[in-house]
PDB file of N, CA, C and O in Angstrom:
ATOM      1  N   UNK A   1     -19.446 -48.386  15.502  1.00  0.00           N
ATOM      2  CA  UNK A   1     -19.502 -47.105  14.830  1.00  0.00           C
ATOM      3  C   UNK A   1     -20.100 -47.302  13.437  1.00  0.00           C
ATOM      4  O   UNK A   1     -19.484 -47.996  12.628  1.00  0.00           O
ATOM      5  N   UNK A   2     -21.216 -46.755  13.123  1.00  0.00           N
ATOM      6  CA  UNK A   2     -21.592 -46.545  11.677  1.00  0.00           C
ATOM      7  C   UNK A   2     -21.006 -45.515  10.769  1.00  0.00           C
ATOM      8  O   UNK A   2     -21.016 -44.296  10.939  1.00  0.00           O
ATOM      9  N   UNK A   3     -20.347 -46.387   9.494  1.00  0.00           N
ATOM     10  CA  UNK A   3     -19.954 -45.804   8.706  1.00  0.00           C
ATOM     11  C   UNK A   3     -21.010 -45.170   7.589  1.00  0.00           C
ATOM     12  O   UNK A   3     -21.850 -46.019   7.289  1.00  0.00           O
ATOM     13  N   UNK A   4     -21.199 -43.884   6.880  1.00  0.00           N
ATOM     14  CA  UNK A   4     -22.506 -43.544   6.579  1.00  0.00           C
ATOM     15  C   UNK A   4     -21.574 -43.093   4.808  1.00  0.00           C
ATOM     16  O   UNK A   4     -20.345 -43.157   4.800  1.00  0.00           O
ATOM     17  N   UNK A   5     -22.061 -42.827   3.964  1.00  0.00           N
ATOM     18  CA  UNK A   5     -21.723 -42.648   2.490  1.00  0.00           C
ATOM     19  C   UNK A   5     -21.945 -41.278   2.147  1.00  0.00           C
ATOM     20  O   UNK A   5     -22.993 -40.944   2.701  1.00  0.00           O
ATOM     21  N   UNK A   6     -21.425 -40.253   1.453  1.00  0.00           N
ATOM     22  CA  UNK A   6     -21.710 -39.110   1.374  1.00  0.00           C
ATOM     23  C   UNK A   6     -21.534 -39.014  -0.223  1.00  0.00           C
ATOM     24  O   UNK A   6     -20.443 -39.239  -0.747  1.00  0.00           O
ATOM     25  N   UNK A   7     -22.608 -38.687  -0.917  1.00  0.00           N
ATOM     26  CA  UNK A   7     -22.666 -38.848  -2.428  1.00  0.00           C
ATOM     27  C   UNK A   7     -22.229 -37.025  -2.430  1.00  0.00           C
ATOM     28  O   UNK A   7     -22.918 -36.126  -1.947  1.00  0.00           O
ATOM     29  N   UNK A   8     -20.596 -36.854  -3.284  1.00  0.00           N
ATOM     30  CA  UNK A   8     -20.292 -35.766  -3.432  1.00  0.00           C
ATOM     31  C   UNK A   8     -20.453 -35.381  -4.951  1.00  0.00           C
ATOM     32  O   UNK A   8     -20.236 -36.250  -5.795  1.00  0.00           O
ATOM     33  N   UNK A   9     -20.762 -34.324  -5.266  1.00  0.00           N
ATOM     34  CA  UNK A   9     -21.013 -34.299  -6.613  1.00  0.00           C
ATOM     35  C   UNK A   9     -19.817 -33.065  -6.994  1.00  0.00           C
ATOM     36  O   UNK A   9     -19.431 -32.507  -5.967  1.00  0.00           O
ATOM     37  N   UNK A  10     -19.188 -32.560  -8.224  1.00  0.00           N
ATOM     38  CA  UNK A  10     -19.002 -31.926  -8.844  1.00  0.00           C
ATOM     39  C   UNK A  10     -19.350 -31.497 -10.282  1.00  0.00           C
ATOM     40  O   UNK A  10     -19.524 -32.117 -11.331  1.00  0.00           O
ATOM     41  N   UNK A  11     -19.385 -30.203  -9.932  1.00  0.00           N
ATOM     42  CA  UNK A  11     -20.379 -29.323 -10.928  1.00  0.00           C
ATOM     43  C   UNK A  11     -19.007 -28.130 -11.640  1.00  0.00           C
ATOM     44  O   UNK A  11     -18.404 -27.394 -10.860  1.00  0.00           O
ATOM     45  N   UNK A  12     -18.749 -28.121 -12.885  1.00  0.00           N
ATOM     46  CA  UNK A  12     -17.794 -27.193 -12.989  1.00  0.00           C
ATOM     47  C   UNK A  12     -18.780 -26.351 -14.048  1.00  0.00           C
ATOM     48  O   UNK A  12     -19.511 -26.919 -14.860  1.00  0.00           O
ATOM     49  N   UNK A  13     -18.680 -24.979 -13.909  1.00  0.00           N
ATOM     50  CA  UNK A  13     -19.726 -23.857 -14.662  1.00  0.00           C
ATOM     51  C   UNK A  13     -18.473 -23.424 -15.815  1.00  0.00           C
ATOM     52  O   UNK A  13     -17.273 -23.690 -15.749  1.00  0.00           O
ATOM     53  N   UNK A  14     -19.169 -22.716 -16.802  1.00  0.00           N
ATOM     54  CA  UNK A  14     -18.414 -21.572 -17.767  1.00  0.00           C
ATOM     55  C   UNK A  14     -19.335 -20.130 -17.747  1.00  0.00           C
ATOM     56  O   UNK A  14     -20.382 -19.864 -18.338  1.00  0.00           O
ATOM     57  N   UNK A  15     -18.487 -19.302 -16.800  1.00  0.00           N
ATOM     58  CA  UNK A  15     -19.078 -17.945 -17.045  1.00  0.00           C
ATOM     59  C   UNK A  15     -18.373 -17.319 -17.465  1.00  0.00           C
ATOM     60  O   UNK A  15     -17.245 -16.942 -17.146  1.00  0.00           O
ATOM     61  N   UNK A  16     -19.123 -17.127 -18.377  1.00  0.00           N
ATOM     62  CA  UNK A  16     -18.838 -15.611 -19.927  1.00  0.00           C
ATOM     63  C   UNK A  16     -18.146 -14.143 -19.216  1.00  0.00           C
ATOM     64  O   UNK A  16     -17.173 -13.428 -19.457  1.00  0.00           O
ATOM     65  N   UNK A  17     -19.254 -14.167 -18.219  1.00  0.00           N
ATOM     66  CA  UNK A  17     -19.084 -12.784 -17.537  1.00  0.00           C
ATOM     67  C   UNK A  17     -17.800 -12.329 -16.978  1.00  0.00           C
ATOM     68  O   UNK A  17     -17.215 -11.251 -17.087  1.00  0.00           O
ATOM     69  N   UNK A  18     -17.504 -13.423 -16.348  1.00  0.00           N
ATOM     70  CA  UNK A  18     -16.255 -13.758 -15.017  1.00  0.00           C
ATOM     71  C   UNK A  18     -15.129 -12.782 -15.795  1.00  0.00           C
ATOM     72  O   UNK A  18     -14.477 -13.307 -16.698  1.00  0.00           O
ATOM     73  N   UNK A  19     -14.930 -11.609 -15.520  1.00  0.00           N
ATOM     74  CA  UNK A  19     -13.934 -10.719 -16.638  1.00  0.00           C
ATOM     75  C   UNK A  19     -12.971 -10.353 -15.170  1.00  0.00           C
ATOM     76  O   UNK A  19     -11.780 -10.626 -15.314  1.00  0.00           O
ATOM     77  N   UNK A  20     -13.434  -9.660 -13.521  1.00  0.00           N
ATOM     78  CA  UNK A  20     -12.313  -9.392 -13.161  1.00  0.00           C
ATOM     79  C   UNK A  20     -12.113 -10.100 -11.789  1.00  0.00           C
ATOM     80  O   UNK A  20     -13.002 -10.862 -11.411  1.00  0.00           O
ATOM     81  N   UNK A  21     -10.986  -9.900 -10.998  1.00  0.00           N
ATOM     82  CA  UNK A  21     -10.405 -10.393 -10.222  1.00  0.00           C
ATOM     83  C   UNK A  21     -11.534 -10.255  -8.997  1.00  0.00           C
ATOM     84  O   UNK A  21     -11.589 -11.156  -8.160  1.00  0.00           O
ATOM     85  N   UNK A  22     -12.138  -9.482  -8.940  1.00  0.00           N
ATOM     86  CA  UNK A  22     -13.406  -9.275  -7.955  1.00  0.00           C
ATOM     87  C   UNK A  22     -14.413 -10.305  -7.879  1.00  0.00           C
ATOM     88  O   UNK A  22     -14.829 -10.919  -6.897  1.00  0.00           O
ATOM     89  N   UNK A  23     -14.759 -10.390  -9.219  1.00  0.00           N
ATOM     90  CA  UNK A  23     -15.692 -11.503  -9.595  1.00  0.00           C
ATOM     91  C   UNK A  23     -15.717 -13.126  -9.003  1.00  0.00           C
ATOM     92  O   UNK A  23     -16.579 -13.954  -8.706  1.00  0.00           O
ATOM     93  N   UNK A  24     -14.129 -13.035  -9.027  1.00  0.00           N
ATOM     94  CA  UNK A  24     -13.519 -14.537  -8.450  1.00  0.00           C
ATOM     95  C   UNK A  24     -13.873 -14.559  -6.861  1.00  0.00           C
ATOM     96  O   UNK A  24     -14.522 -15.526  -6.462  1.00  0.00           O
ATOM     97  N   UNK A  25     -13.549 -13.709  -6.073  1.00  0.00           N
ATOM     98  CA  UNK A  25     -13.373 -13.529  -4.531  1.00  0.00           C
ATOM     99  C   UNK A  25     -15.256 -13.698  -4.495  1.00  0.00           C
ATOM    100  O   UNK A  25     -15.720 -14.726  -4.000  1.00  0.00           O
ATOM    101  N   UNK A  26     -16.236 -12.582  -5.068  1.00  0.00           N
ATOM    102  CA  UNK A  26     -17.350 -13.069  -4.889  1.00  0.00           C
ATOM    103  C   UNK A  26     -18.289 -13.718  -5.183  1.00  0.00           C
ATOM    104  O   UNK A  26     -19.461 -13.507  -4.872  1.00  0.00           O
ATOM    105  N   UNK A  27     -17.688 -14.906  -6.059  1.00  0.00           N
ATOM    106  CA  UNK A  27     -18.344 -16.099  -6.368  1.00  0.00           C
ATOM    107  C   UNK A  27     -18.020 -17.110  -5.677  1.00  0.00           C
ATOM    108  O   UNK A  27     -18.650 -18.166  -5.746  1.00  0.00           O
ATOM    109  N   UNK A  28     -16.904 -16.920  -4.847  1.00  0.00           N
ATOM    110  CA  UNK A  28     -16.326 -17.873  -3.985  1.00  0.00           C
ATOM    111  C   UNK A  28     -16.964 -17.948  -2.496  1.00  0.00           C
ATOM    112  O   UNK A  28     -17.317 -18.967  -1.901  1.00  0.00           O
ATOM    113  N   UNK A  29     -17.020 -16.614  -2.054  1.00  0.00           N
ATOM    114  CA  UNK A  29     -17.728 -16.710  -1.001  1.00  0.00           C
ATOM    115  C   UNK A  29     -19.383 -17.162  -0.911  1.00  0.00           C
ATOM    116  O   UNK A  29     -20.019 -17.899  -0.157  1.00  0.00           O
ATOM    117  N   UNK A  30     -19.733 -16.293  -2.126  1.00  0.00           N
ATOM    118  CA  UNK A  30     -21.486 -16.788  -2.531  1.00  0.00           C
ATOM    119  C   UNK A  30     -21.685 -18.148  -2.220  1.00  0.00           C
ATOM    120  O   UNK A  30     -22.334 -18.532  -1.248  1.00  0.00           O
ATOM    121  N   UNK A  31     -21.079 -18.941  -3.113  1.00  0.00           N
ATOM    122  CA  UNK A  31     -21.083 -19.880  -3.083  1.00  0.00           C
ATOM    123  C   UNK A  31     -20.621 -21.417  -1.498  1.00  0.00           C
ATOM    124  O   UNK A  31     -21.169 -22.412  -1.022  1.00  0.00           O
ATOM    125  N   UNK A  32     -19.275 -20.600  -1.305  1.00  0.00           N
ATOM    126  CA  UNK A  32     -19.586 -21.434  -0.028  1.00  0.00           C
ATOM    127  C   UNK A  32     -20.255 -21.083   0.893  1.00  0.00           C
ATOM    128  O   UNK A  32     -20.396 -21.986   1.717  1.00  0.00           O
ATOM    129  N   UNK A  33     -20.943 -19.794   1.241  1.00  0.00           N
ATOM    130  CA  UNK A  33     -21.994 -19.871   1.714  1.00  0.00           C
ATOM    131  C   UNK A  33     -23.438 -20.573   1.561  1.00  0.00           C
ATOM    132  O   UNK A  33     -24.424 -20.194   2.193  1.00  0.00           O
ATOM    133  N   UNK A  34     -23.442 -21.599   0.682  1.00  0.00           N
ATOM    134  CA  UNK A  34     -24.694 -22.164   0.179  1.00  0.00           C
ATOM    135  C   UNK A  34     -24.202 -23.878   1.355  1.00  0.00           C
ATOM    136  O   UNK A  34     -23.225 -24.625   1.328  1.00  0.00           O
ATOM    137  N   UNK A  35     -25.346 -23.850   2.141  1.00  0.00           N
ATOM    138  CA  UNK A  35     -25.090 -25.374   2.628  1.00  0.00           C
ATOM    139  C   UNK A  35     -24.583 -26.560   1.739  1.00  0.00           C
ATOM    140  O   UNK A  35     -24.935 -26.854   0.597  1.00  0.00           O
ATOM    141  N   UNK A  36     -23.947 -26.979   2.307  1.00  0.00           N
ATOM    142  CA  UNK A  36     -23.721 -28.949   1.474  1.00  0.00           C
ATOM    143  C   UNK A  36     -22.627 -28.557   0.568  1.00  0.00           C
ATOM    144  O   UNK A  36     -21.849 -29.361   0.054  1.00  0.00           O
ATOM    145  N   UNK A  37     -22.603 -27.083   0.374  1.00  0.00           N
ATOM    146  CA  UNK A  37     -20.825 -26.713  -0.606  1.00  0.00           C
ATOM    147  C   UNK A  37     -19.681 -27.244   0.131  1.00  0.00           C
ATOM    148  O   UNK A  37     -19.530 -27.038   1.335  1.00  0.00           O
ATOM    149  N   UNK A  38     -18.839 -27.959  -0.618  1.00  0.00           N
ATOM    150  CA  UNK A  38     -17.670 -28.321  -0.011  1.00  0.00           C
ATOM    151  C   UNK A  38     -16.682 -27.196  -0.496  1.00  0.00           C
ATOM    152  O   UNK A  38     -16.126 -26.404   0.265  1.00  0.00           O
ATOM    153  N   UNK A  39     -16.554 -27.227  -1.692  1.00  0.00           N
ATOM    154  CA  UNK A  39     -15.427 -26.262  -2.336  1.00  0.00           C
ATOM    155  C   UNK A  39     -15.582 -25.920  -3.462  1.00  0.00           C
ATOM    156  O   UNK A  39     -15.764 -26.598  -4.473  1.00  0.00           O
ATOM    157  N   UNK A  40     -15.486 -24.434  -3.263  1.00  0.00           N
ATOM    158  CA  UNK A  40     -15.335 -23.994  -4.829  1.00  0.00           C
ATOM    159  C   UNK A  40     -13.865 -23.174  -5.421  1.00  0.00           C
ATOM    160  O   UNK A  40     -13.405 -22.155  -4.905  1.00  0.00           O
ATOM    161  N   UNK A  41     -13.401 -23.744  -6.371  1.00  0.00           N
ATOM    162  CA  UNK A  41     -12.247 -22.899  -7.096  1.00  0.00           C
ATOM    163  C   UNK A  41     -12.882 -22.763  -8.468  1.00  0.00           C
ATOM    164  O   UNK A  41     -13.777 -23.358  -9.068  1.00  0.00           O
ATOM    165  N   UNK A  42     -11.877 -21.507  -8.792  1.00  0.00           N
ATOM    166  CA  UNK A  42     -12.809 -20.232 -10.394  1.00  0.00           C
ATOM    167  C   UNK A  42     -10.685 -20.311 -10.770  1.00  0.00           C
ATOM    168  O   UNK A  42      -9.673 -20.629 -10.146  1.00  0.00           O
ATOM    169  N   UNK A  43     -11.031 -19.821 -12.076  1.00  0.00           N
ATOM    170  CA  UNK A  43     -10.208 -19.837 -12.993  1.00  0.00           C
ATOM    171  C   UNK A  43     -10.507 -18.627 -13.839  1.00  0.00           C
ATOM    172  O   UNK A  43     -10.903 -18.762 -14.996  1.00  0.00           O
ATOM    173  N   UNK A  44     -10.348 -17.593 -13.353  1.00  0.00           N
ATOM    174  CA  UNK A  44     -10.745 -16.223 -14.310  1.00  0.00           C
ATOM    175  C   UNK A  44     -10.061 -16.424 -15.689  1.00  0.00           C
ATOM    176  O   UNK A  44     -10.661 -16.021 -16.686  1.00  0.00           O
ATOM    177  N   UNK A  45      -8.727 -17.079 -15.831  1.00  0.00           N
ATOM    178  CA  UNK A  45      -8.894 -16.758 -17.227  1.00  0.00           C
ATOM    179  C   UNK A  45      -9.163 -18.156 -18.168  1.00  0.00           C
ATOM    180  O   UNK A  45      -8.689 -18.474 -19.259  1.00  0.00           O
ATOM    181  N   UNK A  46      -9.605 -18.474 -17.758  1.00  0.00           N
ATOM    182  CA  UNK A  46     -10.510 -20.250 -18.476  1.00  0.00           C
ATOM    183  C   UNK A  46     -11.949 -19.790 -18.224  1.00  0.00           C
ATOM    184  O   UNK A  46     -12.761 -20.381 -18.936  1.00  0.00           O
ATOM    185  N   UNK A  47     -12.516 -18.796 -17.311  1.00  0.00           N
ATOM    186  CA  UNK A  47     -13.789 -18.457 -17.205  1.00  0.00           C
ATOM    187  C   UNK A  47     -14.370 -19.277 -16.700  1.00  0.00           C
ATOM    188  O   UNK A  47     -15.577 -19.037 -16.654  1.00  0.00           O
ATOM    189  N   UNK A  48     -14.000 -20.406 -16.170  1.00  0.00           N
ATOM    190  CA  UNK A  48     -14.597 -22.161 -14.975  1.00  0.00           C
ATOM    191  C   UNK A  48     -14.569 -21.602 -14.230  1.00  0.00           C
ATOM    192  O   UNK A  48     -13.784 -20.667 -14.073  1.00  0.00           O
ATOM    193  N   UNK A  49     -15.647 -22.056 -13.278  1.00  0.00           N
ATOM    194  CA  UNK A  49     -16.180 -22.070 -11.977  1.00  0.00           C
ATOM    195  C   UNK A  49     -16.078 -23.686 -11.825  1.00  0.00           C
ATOM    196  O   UNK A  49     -16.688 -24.376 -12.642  1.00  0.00           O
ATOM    197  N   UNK A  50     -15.313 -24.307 -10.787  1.00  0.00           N
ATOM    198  CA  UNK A  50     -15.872 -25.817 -10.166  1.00  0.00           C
ATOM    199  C   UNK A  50     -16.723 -25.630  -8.684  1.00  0.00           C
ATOM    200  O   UNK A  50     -16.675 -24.800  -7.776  1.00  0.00           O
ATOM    201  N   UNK A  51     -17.343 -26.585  -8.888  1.00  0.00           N
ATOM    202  CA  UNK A  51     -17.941 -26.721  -7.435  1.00  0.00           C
ATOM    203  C   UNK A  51     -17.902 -27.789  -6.890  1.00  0.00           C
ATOM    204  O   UNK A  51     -18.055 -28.693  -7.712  1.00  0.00           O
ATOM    205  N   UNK A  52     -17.735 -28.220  -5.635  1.00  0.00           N
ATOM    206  CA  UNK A  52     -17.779 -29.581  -4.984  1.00  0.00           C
ATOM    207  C   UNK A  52     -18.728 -29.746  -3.714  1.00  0.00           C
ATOM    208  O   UNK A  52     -18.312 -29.331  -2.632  1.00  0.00           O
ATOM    209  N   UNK A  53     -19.803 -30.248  -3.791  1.00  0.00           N
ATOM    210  CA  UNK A  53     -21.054 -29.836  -3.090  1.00  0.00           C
ATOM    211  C   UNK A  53     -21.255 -31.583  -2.721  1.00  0.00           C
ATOM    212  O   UNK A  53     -20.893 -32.554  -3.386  1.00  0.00           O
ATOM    213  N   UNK A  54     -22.173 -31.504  -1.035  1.00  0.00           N
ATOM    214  CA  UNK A  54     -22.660 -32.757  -0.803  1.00  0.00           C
ATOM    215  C   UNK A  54     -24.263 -33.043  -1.663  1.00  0.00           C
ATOM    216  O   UNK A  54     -25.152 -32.254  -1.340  1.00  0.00           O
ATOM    217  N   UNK A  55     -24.508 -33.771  -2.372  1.00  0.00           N
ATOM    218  CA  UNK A  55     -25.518 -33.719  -3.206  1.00  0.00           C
ATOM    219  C   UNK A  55     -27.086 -34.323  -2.315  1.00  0.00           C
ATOM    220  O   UNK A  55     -28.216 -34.375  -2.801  1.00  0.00           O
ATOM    221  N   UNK A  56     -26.691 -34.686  -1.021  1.00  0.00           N
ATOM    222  CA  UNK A  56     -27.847 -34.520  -0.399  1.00  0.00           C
ATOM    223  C   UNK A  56     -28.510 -33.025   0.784  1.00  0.00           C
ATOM    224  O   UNK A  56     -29.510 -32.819   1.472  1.00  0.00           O
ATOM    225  N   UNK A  57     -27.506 -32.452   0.509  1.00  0.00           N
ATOM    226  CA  UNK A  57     -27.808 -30.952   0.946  1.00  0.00           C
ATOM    227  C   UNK A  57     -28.317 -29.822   0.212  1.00  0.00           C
ATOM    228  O   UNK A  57     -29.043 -28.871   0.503  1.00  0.00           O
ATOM    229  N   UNK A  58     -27.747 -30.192  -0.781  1.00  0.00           N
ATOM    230  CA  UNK A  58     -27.947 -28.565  -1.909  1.00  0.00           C
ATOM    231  C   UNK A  58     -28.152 -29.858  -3.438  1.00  0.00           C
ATOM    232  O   UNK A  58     -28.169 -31.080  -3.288  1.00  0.00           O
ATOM    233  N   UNK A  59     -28.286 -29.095  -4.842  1.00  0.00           N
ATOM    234  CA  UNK A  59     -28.060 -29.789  -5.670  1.00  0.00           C
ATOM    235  C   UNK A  59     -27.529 -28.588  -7.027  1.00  0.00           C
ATOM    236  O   UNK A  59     -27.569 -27.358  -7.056  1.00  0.00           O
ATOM    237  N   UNK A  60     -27.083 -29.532  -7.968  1.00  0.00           N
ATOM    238  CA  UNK A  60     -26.779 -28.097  -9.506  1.00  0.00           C
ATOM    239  C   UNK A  60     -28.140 -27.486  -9.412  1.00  0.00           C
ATOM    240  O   UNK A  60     -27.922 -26.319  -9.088  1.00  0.00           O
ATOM    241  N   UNK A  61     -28.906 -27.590  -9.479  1.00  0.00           N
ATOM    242  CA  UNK A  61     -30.002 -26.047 -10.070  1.00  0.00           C
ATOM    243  C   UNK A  61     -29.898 -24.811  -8.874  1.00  0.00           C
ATOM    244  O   UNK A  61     -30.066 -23.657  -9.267  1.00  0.00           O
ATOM    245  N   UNK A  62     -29.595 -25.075  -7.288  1.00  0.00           N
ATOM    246  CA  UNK A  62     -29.641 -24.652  -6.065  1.00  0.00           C
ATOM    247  C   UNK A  62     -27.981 -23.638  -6.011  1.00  0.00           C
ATOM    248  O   UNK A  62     -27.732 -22.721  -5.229  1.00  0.00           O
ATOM    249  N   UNK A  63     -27.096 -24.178  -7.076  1.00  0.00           N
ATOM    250  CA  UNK A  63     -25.972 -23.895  -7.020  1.00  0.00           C
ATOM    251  C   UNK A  63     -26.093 -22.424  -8.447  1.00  0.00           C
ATOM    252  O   UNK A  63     -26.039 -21.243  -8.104  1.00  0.00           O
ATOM    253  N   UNK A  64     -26.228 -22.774  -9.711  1.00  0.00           N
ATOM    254  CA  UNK A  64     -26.522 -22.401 -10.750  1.00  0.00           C
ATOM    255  C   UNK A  64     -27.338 -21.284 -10.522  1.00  0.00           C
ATOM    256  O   UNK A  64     -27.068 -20.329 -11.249  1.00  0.00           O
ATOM    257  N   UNK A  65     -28.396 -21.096  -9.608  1.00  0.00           N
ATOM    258  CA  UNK A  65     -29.639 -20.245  -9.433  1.00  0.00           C
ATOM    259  C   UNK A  65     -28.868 -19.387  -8.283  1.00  0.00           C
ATOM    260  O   UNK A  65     -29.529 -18.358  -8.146  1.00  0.00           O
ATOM    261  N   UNK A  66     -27.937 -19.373  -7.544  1.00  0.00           N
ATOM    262  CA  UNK A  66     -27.003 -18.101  -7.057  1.00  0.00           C
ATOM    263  C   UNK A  66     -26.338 -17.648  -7.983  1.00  0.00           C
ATOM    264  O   UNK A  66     -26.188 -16.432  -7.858  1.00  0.00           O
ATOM    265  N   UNK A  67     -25.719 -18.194  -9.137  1.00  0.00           N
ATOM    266  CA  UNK A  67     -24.615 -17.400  -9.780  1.00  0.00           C
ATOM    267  C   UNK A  67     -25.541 -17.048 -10.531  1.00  0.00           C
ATOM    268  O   UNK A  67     -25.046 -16.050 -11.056  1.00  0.00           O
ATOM    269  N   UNK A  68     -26.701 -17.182 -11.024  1.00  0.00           N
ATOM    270  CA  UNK A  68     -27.322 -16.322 -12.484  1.00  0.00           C
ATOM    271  C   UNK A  68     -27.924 -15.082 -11.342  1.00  0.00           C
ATOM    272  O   UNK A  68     -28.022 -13.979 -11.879  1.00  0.00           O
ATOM    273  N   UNK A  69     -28.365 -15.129  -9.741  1.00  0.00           N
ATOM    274  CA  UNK A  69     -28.603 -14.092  -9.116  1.00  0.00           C
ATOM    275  C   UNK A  69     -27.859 -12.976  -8.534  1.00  0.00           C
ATOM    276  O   UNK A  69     -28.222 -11.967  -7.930  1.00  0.00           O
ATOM    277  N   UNK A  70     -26.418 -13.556  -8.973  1.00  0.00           N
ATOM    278  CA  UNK A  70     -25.456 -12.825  -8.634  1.00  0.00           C
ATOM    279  C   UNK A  70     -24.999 -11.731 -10.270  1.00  0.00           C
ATOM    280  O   UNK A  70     -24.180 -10.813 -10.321  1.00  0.00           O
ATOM    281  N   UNK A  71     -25.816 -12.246 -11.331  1.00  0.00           N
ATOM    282  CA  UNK A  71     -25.957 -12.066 -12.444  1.00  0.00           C
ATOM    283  C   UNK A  71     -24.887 -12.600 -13.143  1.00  0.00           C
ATOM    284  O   UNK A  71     -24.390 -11.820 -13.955  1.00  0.00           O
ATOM    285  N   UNK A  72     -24.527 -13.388 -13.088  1.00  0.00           N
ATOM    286  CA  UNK A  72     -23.607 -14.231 -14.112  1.00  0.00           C
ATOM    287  C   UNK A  72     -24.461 -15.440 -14.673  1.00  0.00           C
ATOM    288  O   UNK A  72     -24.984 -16.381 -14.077  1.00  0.00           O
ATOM    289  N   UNK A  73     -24.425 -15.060 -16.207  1.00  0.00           N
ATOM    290  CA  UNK A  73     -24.767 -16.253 -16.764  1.00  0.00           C
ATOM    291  C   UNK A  73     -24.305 -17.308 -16.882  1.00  0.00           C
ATOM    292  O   UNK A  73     -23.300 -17.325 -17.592  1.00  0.00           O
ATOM    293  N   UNK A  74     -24.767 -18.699 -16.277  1.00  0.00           N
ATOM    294  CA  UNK A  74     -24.132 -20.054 -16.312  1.00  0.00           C
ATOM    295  C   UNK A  74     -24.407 -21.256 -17.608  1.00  0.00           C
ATOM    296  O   UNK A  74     -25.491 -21.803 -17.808  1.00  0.00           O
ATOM    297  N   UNK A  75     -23.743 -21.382 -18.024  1.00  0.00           N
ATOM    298  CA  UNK A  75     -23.270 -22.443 -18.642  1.00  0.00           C
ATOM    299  C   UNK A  75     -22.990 -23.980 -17.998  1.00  0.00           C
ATOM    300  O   UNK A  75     -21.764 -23.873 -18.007  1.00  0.00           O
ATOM    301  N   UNK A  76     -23.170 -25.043 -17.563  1.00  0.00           N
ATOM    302  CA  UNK A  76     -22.496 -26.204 -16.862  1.00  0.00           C
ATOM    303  C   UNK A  76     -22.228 -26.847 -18.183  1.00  0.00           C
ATOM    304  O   UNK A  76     -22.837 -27.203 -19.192  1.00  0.00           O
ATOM    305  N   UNK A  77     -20.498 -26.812 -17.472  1.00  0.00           N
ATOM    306  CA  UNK A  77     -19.569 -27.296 -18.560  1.00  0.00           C
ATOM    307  C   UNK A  77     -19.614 -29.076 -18.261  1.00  0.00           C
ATOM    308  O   UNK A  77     -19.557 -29.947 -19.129  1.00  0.00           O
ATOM    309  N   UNK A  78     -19.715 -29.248 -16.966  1.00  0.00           N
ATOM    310  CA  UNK A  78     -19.956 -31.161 -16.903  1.00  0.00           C
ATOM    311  C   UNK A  78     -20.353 -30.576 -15.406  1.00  0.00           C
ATOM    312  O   UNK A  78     -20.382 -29.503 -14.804  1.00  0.00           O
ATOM    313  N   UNK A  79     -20.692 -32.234 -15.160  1.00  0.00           N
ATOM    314  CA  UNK A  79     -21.279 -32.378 -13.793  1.00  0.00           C
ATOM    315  C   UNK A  79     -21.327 -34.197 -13.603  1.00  0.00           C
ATOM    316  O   UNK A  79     -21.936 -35.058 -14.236  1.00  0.00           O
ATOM    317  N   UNK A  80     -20.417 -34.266 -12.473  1.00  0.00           N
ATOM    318  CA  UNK A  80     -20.229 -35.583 -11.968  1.00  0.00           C
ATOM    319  C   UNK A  80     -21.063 -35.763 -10.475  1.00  0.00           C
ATOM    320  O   UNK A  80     -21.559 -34.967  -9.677  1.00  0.00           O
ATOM    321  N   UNK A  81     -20.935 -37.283 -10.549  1.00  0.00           N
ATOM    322  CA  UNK A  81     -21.610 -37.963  -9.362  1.00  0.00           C
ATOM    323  C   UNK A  81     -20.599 -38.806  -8.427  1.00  0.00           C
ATOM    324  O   UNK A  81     -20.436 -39.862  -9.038  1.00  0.00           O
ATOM    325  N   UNK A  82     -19.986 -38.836  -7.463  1.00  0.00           N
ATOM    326  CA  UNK A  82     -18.578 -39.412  -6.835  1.00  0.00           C
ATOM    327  C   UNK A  82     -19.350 -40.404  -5.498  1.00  0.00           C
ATOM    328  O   UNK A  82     -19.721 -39.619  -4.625  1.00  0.00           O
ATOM    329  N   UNK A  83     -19.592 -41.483  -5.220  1.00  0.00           N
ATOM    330  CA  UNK A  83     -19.802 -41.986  -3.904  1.00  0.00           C
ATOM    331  C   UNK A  83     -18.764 -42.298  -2.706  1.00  0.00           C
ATOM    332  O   UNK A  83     -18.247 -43.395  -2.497  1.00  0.00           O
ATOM    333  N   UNK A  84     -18.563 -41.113  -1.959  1.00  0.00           N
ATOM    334  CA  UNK A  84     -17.609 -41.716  -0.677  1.00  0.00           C
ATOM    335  C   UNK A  84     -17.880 -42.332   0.544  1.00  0.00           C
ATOM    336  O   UNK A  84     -16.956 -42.667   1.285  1.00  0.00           O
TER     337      UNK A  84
END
């Protein structure tokens, strides 16, 4: 059996916008609808967005470029590189 490596990345955003409880439910779905997303949790009142994405499927600009089309302006507060 080949064991294969999956480079997971996390990306956590700061949106300004993120004001109501709506906002949370449809940034969540947006988002895991984007291939290679593993998980996303939001924090409406810290205004964070995290993301946990496979970084050979999708990447941050692919992630970032739904939420500014969803019209929320993004900020990336950090962004890590994890090898599993």
């Amino acid at each position: 059996m080949e064991v294969g490596t999956v480079a997971k990345e996390s990306a956590y955003f700061y949106l300004e916008d993120m004001r109501d409880p709506r906002h949370v439910g449809k940034i969540k779905r947006e988002l895991d609808g984007i291939p290679g997303v593993i998980s996303v949790a939001a924090n409406l009142e810290s205004h964070r967005v995290s993301v946990d994405f496979d970084n050979s499927a999708t990447d941050l600009p692919a992630v970032r470029e739904r939420l500014e089309k969803m019209g929320f302006r993004s900020d990336v507060a950090a962004d890590e590189t994890h090898i599993m």
